[in-house]
C-alpha positions in Angstrom: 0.0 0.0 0.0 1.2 3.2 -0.7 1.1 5.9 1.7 -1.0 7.8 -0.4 -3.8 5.0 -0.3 -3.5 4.8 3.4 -4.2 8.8 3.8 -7.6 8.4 1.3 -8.8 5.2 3.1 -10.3 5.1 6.4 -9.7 2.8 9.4 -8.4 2.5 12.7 -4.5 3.5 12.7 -4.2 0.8 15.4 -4.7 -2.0 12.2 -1.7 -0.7 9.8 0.6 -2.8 10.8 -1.6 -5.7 10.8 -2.2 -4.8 6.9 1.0 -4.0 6.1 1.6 -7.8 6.8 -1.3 -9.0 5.4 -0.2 -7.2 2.3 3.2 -8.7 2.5 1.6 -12.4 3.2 -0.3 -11.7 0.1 2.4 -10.8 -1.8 4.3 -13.9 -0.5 1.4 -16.5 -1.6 1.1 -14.3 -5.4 4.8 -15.4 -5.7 4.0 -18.9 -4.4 0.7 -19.1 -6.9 3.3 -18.1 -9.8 6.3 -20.3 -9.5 3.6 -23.4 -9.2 1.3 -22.1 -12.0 4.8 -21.5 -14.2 4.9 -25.3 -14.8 2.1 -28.0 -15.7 0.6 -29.8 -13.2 1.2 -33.0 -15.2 5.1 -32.2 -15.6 5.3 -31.8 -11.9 3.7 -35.3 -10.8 6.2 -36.9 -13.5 8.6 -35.6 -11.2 7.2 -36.6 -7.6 6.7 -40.3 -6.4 3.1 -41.3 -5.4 3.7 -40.1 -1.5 5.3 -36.9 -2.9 2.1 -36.9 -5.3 -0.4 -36.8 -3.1 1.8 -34.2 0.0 1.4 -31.7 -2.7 -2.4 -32.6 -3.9 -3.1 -32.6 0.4 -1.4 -29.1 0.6 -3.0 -27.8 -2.6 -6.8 -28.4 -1.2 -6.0 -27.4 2.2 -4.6 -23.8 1.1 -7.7 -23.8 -1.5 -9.8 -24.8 1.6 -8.5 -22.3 3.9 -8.7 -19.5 1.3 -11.9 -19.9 0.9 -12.2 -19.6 4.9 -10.7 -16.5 5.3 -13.0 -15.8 2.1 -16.1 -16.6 3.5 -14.9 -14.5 7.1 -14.1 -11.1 5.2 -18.3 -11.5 4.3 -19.1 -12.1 7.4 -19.9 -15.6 7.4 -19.0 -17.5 10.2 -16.7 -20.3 8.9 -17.3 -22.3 12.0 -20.8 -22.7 11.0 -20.1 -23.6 6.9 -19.3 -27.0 5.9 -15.8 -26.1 4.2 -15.3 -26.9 8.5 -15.7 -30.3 8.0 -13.6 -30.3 5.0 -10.7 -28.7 6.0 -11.2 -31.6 8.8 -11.6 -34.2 6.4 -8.1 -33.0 4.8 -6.4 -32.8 7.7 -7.4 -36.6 8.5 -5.7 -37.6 5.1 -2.5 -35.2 6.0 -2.4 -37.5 9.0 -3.0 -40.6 7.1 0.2 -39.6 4.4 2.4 -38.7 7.8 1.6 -41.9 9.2 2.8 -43.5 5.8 5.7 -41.6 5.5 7.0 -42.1 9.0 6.7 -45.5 8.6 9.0 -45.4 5.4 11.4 -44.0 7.8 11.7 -46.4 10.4 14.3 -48.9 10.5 13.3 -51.9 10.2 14.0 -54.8 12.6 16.0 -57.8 11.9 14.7 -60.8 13.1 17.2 -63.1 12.7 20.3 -60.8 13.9 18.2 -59.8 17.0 17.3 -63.6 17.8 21.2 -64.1 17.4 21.7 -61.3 19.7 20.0 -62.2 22.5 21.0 -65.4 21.9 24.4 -65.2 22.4 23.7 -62.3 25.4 21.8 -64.8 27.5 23.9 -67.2 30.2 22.8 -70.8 29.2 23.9 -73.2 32.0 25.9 -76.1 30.4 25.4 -79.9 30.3 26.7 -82.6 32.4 28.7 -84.0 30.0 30.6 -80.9 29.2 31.4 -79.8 33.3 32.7 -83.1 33.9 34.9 -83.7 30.8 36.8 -79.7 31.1 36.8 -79.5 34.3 37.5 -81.2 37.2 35.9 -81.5 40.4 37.1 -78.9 42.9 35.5 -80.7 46.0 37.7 -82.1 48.7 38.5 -86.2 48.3 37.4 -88.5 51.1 39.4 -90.9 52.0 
């Protein structure tokens, strides 16, 4: 805004810094808009594995959805009360679901056979008979 606009318009001087951000938040999602919009949408999932694929369809409805939140409050509908509510739940469910997925793809996985080695060899296992009496001899005292 230029300070010329500011001067013609009317409202509290206690909200200018709250729309000079605004302003610059808007400017910030315009750039994001462009760089996405500056290459097809098919080109970009050729690019992205199926996880990747659908983070970025997730995102892409959520920011539509909450757009259209912040939308609906500048007219003085109460979101809370409008069914873009439950679907801005709904996505949220699936970003869940794709986190779930993805954290999973991250953790290591076990090795059953090099664990049951493991605690295995860790464990004291008393030994046989057989096997005292033939290493070892007896360390009591002989009767006579």
């Amino acid at each position: 805004m230029s300070e010329a606009d500011m001067n013609t318009e009317e409202y509290p001087t206690e909200i200018h810094d709250y729309l000079v951000a605004f302003e610059k938040s808007l400017g910030s999602v315009d750039e994001m808009l462009k760089t996405m919009m500056s290459i097809s949408r098919s080109e970009l999932l050729q690019k992205l594995d199926p996880l990747e694929q659908a983070k970025l369809d997730l995102v892409s409805v959520y920011t539509l959805n909450s757009m259209f939140w912040v939308y609906l409050a500048t007219q003085g509908i109460n979101p809370k009360e409008h069914p873009v509510k439950q679907e801005l739940e709904r996505i949220r469910t699936y970003m869940n679901k794709v986190k779930e997925i993805a954290d999973k793809k991250k953790a290591s996985k076990l090795d059953k056979g090099a664990a049951s080695r493991f605690v295995k060899n860790a464990l004291w296992e008393p030994k046989d008979e057989s096997e005292r009496s033939s290493k070892t001899p007896a360390r009591g005292k002989k009767r006579k």
